[in-house]
C-alpha positions, 0 to 999 in steps of 0.5 A: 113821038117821032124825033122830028128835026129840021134842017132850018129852023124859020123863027116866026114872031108874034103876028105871024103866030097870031095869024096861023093859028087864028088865035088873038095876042090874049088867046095866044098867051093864056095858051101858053100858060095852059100848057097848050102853046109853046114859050117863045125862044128869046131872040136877044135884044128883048126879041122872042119868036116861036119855031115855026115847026112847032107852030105847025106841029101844034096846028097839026095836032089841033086839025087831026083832032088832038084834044087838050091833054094830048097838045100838052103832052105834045107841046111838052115834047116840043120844049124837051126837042129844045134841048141841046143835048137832044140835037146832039 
């Protein structure tokens, strides 16, 4: 996967997630455990919002045709970009 890193990075809470992907609050969160969404990123304060590049590489994927094993591989690639060291 090309290293894709953006120069901001917009946070996208729940509703806004739920919207884009047409997905409900359930969906949402069964995806994420299936491995096919990523976790939320912890915004303090008991805050969690998704990055929205990785909603949109997600729903990228999903236009092209990517079936579920390749979002995993592609969600699990998204998590490693989180990494500091990766930014670095």
């Amino acid at each position: 996967m090309k290293q894709f890193f953006p120069s901001t990075i917009q946070f996208r809470k729940l509703p806004d997630v739920k919207e884009s992907t047409g997905d409900s609050r359930t969906t949402h969160y069964r995806k994420i455990q299936d491995g096919l969404m990523t976790r939320p990123v912890s915004r303090g304060g008991g805050r969690v919002a998704w990055p929205g590049y990785e909603i949109d590489a997600i729903n990228r994927a999903r236009v092209s045709g990517f079936r579920d094993e390749a979002i995993k591989d592609l969600v699990t690639k998204l998590h490693e970009l989180r990494s500091l060291e990766t930014w670095a």
